[in-house]
C-alpha positions as CSV (number, residue, x, y, z in Angstrom):
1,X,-15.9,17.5,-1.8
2,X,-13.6,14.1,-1.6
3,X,-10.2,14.6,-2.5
4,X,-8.0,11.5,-2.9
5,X,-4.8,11.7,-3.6
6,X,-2.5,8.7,-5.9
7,X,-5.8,8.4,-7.7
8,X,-4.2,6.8,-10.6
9,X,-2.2,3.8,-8.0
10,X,-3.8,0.6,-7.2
11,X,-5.5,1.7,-4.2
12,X,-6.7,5.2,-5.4
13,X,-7.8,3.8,-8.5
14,X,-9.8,1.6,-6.7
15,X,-11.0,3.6,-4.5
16,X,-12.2,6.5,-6.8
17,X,-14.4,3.5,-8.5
18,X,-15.8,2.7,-4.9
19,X,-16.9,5.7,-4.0
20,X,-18.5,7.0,-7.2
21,X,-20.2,3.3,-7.4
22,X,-21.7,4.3,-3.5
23,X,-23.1,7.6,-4.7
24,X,-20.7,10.0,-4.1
25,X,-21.0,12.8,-6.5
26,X,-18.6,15.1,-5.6
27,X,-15.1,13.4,-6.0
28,X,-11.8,14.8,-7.0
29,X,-8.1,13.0,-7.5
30,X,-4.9,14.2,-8.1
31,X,-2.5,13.6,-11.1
32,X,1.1,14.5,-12.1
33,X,1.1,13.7,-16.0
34,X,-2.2,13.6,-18.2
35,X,-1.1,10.4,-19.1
36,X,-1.1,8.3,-16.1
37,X,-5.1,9.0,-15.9
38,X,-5.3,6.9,-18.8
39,X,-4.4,3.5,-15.9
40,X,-7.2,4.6,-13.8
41,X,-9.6,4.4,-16.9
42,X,-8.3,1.4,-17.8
43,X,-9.0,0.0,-14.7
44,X,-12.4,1.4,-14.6
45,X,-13.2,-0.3,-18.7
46,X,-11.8,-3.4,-16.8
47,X,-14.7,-3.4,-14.2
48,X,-16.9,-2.5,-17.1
49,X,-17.6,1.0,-15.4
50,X,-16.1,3.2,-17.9
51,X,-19.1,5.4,-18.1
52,X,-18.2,6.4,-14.0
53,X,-14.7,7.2,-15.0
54,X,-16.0,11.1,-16.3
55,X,-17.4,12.0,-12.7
56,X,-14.0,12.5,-11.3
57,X,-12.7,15.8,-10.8
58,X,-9.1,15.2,-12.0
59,X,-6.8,18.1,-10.9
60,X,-3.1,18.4,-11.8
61,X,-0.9,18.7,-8.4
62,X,2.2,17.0,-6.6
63,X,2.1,16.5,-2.9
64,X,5.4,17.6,-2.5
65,X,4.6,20.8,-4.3
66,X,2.6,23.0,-1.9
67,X,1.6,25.9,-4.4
68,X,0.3,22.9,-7.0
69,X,-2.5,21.8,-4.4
70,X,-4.1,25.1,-3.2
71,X,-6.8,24.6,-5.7
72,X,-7.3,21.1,-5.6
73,X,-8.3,22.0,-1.7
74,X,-10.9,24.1,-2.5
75,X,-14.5,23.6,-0.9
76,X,-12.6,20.1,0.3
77,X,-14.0,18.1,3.1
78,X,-12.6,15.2,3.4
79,X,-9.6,13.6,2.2
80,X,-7.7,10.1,1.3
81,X,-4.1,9.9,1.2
82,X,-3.2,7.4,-1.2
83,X,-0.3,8.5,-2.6
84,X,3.4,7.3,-2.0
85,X,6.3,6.2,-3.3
86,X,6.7,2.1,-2.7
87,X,10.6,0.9,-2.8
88,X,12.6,-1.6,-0.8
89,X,15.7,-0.4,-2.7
90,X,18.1,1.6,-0.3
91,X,19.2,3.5,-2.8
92,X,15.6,5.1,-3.1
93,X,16.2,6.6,0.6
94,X,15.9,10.5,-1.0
95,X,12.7,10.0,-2.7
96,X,10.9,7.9,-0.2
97,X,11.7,10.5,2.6
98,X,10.4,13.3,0.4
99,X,7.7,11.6,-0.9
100,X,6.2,9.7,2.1
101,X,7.2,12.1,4.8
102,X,7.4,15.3,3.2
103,X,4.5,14.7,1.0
104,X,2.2,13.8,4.0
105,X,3.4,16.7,5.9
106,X,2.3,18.9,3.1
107,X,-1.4,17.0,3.2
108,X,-1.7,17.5,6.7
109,X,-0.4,20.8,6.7
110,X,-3.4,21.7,4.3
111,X,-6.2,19.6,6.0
112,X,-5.4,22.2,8.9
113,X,-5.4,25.3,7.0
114,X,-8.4,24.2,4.7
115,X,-10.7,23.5,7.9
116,X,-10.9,19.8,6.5
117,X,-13.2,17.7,8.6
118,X,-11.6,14.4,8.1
119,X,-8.0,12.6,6.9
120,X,-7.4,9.3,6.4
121,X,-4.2,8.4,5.5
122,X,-3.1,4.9,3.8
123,X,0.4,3.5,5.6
124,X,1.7,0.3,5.7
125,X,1.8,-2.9,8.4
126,X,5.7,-2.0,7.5
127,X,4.8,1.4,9.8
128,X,3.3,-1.0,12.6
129,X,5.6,-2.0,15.7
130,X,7.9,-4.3,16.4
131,X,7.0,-7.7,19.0
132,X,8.8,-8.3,21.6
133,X,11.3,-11.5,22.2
134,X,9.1,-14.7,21.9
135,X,6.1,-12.4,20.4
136,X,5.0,-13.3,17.0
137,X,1.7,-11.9,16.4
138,X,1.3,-8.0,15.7
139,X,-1.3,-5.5,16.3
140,X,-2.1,-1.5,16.5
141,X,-0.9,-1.6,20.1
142,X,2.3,-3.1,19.2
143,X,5.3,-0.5,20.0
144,X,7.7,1.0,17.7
145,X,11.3,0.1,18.4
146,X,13.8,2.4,16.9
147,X,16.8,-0.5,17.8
148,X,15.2,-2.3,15.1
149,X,16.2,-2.5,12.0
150,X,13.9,-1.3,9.5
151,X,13.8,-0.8,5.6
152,X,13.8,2.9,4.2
153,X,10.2,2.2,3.6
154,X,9.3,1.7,6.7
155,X,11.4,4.1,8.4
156,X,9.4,6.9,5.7
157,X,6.0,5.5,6.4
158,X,6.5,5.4,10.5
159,X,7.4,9.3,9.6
160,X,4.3,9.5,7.7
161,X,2.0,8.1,10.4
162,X,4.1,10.9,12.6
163,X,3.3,13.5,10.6
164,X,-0.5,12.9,10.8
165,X,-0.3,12.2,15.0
166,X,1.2,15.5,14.7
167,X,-2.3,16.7,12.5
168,X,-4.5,15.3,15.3
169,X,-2.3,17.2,18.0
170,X,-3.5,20.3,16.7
171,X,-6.8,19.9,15.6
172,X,-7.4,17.5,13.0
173,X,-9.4,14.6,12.7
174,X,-7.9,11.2,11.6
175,X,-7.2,7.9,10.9
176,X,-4.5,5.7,10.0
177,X,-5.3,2.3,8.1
178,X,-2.4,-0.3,7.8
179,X,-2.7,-2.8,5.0
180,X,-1.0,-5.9,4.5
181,X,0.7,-6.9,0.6
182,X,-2.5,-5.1,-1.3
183,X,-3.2,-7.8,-4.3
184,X,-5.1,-6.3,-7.4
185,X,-5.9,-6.8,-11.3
186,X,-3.1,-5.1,-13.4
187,X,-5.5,-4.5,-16.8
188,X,-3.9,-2.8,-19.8
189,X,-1.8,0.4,-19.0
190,X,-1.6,-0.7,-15.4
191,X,2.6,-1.7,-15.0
192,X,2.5,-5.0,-13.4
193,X,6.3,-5.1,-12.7
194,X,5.5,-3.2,-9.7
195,X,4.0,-3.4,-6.3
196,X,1.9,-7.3,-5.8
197,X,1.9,-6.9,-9.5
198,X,6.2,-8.0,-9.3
199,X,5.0,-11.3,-7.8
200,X,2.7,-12.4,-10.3
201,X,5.5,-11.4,-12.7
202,X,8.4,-13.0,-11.5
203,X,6.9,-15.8,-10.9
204,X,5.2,-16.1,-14.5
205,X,8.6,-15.8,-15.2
206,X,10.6,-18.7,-13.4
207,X,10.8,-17.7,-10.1
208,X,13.6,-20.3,-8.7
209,X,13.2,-20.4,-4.8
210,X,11.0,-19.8,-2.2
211,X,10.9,-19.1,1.8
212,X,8.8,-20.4,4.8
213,X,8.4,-16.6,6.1
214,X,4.9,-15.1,6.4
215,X,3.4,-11.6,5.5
216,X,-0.1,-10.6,5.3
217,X,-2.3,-10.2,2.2
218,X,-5.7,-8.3,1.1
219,X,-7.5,-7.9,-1.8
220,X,-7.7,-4.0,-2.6
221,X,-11.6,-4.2,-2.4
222,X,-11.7,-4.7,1.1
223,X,-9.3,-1.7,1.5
224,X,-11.4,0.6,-0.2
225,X,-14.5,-0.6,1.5
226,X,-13.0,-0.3,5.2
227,X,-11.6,2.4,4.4
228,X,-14.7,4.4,3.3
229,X,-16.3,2.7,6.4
230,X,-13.9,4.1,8.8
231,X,-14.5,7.6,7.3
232,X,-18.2,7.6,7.7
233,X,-17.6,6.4,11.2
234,X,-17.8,8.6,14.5
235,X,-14.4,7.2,14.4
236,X,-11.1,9.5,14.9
237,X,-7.4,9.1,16.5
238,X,-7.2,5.4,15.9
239,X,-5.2,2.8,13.4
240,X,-6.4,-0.1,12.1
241,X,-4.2,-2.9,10.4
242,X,-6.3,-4.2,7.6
243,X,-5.2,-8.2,6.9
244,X,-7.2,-10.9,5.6
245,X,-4.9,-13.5,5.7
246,X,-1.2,-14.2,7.3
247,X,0.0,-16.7,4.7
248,X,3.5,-18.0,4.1
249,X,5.6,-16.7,1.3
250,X,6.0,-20.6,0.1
251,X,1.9,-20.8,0.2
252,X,1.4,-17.6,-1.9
253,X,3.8,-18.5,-4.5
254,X,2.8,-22.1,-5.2
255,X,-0.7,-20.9,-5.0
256,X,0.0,-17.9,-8.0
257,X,2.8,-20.8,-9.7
258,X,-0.8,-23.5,-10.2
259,X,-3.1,-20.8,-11.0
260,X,-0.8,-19.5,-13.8
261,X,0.0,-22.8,-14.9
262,X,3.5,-22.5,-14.7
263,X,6.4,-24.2,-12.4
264,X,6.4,-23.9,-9.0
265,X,9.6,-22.4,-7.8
266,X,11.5,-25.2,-6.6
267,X,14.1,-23.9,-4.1
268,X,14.0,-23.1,-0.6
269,X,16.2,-20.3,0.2
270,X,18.0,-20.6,3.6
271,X,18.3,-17.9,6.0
272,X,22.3,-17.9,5.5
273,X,21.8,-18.1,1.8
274,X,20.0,-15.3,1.7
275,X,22.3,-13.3,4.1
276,X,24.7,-14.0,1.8
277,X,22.6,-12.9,-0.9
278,X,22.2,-9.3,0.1
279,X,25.4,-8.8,0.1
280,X,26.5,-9.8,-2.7
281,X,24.0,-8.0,-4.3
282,X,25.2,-4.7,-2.8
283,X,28.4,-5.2,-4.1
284,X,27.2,-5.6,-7.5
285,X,25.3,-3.1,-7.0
286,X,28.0,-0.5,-6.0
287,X,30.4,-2.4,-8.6
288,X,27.8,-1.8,-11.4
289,X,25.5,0.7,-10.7
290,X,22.5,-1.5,-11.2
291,X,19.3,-1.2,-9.1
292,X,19.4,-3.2,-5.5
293,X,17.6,-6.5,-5.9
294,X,17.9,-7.5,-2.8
295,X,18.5,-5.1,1.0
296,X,19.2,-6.6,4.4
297,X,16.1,-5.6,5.9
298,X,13.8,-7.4,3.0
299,X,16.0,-10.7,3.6
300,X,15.1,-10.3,7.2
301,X,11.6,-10.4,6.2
302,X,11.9,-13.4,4.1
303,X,12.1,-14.9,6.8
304,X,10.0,-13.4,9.3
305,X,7.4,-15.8,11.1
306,X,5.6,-12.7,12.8
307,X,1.6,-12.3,12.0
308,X,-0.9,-9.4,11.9
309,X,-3.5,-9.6,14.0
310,X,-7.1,-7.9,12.0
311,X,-8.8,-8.8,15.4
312,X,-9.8,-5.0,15.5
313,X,-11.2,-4.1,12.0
314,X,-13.2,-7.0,12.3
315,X,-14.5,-6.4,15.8
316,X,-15.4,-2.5,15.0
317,X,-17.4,-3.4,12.0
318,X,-18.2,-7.4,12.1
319,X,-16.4,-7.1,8.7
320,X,-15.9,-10.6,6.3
321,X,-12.6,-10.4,4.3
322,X,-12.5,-11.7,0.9
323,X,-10.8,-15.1,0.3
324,X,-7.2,-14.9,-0.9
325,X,-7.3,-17.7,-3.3
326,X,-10.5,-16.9,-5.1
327,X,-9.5,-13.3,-5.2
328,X,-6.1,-14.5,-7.2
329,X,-8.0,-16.1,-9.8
330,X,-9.6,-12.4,-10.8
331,X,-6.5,-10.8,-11.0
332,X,-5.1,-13.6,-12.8
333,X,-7.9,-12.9,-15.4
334,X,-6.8,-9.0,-15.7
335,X,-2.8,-10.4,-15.6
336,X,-3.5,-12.7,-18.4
C-alpha cells in the first residue's frame, strides 16, 4: 500500500493521477475536510481521467494529529510526503513550524513504528544551502548556513529535511526531493490565488513591476515522474533538487503577461525600492492588521542571481525536463 499524504495539493493531486495511470492499485491519500477531495477530482475530470479518481483510498487524517493516522498506516509500505503548509508571510511562523516540522516528525515517527520500507519526502530548493561569497550556482552538496537569513518557510522546511535525516539515523529508508517554483493547471475548484497559481493571477491582473532576480521552475509532471522514479530506485539517504529551468523573474512574467494576452508589467523594481518596500509593508501591516505582502527575506530573493544546478537528477536517470514555455500554455488553458 502507497500512502501519500496532501493528496488533494498540486503535487499530491498529481501525483495520485500518476501513479494510478502507471498501474498502481493499491493507493491511499489523506484528507482533512470531505470537501477538499472534490479539487483532486477536478483535477482528475480536467486530465479527462475521472474514471481513475474512485481507485483511491481516501482516508480522513491530519499529520499533526498522531491518533488520526494510525489507520491510514495500516498494511502501508511506502509513503509520499506531500503535505505542507506554503507561506512567505512571517506572521504564519506558528503554523508553518507545526505543520512542516511537526507534521513530518509525526510521518517519520510512524514510517519507523509501521516497519515502512520507503519515505520520500517533498521539501523545497528554499531547504537547500546557501553559496558561498562569489558562488552563484547551487546544488545538494551546497551547505546550510544558519548566519543566513532565511524565510519562516525555509527555516520550517530545513527542519523538515532534519526530521527525516533523523528517520534514516535510526533505521529508515529515504529520500529528500527539492523542487524549484512547481507550475500546474488550476481547473475548477482548484484556488489559483495560491502557490504558482498567485503568479498567473496577479499578473492577469495588472501586475506593475518586475525584477532581474532568478529562481527555478518545473512543471509538476516531471515532479511526480522523478519522484516515483527515485522510489522504485535502489536509491536511499540522498536529495535531489529537481529544476528544469533557472529563469529570471522578468522572463517568467513577460512570458505568462503574452500568453495571457494582457500587459506586461512595466516597472523594474530596484533593490532599494524594494528594501524600502518591506518595510513599509510591515508597518502597515502592524498598523492595520492586514496579511504581510511583502517579508525581508522574499525581497532578498527578488533579487537573488543564485541558480540550481539539476546536474544530478539528470545524471542518475538521463532524465529530459519539460519545456517551461510550452508547459505555460497548458496551464493557461486550465487558468482560462
Amino acid at each position: 500500500m502507497i500512502l501519500v499524504t496532501g493528496g488533494t495539493g498540486l503535487v499530491g493531486a498529481h501525483l495520485l493521477l500518476h501513479l494510478i495511470q502507471e498501474g498502481e492499485t493499491a493507493v491511499r491519500a489523506l484528507f482533512r475536510e470531505a470537501k477538499q477531495i472534490e479539487k483532486t477530482r477536478s483535477l482528475f475530470a480536467w486530465y479527462q481521467k475521472e474514471s481513475l479518481f474512485d481507485r483511491i483510498d481516501w482516508v480522513v487524517g491530519d499529520i499533526t494529529d498522531v491518533p488520526s493516522l494510525e489507520i491510514a498506516f495500516e498494511k502501508v509500505t511506502h509513503v509520499y510526503h506531500c503535505a505542507a503548509q506554503i507561506s512567505f508571510n512571517p506572521n504564519d511562523e506558528t503554523a508553518l513550524r507545526k505543520i512542516n516540522i511537526e507534521g513530518t516528525a509525526n510521518i517519520v515517527n510512524l514510517c519507523i513504528d509501521k516497519n515502512v520500507q520507503k519515505l520520500c519526502h517533498v521539501s523545497s530548493i528554499a531547504a537547500l544551502g546557501d553559496p558561498l561569497q562569489n558562488q552563484t550556482v547551487i546544488d545538494e552538496a551546497t551547505e546550510w548556513n544558519p548566519e543566513v537569513l532565511h524565510s519562516d518557510y525555509a527555516l520550517t522546511k530545513y527542519g523538515a529535511e532534519m526530521e527525516v535525516w533523523r528517520g534514516q539515523q535510526e533505521g529508515l529508508q529515504v529520500v529528500i526531493v527539492n523542487p524549484g517554483i512547481i507550475l500546474g493547471p488550476y481547473p475548477s475548484n482548484w484556488d489559483a490565488r495560491k502557490g504558482s497559481g498567485s503568479l498567473f493571477t496577479s499578473i492577469k491582473k495588472g501586475l506593475p513591476f518586475y525584477t532581474q532576480g532568478y529562481s527555478a521552475y518545473i512543471s509538476v509532471l516531471d515532479v511526480v515522474i522523478l519522484m516515483k522514479k527515485i522510489m522504485e530506485a535502489p536509491i536511499h539517504g540522498e536529495r535531489f533538487a529537481l529544476v528544469a529551468e533557472n529563469r529570471s523573474f522578468k522572463d517568467i512574467q513577460f512570458t505568462i503577461a503574452d500568453k495571457l494576452g494582457v500587459k506586461r508589467p512595466g516597472f523594474e523594481a530596484q533593490p532599494w525600492m524594494l528594501a524600502l518596500g518591506w518595510r513599509m509593508d510591515k508597518l502597515l501591516s502592524l498598523l492595520t492588521g492586514r496579511p504581510r505582502k511583502l517579508s525581508r527575506q522574499s525581497a532578498a530573493s527578488l533579487c537573488s542571481v543564485e541558480q540550481i544546478s539539476n546536474e544530478k537528477i539528470k545524471r542518475t536517470f538521463d532524465y529530459t525536463f519539460q519545456p517551461i514555455d510550452p508547459y505555460i500554455d497548458q496551464i493557461i488553458q486550465a487558468f482560462r
